[in-house]
N, C-alpha and C positions, 0 to 999 in steps of 0.2 A: 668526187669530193676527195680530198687532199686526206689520208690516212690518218693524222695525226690529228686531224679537226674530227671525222668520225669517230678519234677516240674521246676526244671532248664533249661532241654529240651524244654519245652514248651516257658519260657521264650527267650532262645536264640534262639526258632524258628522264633519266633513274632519278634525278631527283624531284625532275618536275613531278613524276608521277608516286612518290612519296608523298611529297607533301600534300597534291591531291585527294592520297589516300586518306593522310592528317585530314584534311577537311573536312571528307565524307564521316569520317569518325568521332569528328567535334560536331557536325550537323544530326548526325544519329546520336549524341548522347544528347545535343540541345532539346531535340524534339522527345527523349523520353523524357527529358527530365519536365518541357513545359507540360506533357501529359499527365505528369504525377502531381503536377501544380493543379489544385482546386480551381473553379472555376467560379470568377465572380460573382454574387452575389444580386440577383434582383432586386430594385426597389421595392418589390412586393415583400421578396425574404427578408431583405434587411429591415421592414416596420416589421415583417410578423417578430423575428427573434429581437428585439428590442422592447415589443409590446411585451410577450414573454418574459424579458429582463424584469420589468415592473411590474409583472405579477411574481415572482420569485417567489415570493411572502406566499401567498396565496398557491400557488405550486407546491411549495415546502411543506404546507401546514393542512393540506388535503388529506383525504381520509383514503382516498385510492395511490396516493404516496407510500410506497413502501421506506423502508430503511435502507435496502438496498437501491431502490433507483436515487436518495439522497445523498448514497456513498456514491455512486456513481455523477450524479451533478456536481459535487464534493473536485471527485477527481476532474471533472469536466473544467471546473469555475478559476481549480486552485493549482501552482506550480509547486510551490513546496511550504513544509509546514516545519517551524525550529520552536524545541518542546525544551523549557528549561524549566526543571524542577525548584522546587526551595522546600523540603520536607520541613527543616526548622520552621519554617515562616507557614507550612500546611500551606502551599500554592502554586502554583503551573503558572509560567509566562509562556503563550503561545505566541510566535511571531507568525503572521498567514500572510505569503506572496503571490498577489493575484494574479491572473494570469496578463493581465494589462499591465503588470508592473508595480499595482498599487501596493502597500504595505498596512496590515492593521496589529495591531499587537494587544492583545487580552490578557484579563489575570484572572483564573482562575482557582477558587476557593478547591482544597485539596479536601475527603471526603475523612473526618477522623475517624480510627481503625478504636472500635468497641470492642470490649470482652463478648465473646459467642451467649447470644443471649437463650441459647438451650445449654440447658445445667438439670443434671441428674438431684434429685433431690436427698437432702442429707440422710435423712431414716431409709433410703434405698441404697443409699452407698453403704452403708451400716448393716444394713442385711444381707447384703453379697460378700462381706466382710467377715461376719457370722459363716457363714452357708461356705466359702471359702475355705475358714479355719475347720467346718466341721469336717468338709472334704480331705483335708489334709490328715486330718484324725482317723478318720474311717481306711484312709491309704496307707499309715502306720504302721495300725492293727492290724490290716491283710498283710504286711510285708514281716509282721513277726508272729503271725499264727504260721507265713508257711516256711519261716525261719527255725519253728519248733520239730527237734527229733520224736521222733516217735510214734 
């Protein structure tokens, strides 16, 4: 072989065996990635979680339901939640984006804020007030009996 073509040789070997290498490396990221792909669903699975879908209600409102597995179906059912207040108006618009894509938006009633309905009673406050002044009295007189010479 003619020297000059051996050096062209070598060149379009190195690449042939590049790009090779490219292949092998798109065929090993292909195969992880379809391994990390779920795996379809059986006709059997797809009536049970559908059956499931239509009992929700009945799920939700079960006694062996906790609050945590509802925050958890919550997170399961729902992609994001947009919380607009209206204090003047006492109301919440929640916009809920499902995870299908659907959109619902609710208004709900804001809860009004009461005066604390434990309250000390006035003849008690009245007496610690007493009981207070006498205190102050009695601390007085100790600070000038031992204010006195002699």
């Amino acid at each position: 072989m003619d020297p000059e073509n051996r050096l062209v040789a070598r060149g379009l070997e190195a690449e042939w065996e590049g790009a090779l290498q490219e292949l092998k490396t798109a065929e090993a990221e292909l195969a992880n990635r379809e391994s990390g792909r779920p795996r379809p669903l059986t006709r059997e699975e797809r009536e049970s979680i559908l059956a499931l879908g239509k009992d929700l209600k009945r799920v939700w409102y079960a006694p062996t339901t906790s609050d945590r597995d509802r925050k958890e179906l919550l997170r399961t059912l729902l992609d994001d939640v947009a919380l607009t207040v209206a204090r003047a108006q006492s109301n919440a618009h929640l916009t809920l984006r499902w995870r299908g894509g659907l959109l619902s938006e609710i208004d709900v009633p804001l809860p009004r804020s009461h005066p604390s309905p434990i309250r000390t009673a006035d003849d008690t406050v009245d007496l610690l007030r007493r009981d207070d002044a006498c205190e102050r009295d009695y601390q007085r007189l100790r600070r000038m009996r031992s204010q006195r010479v002699g």
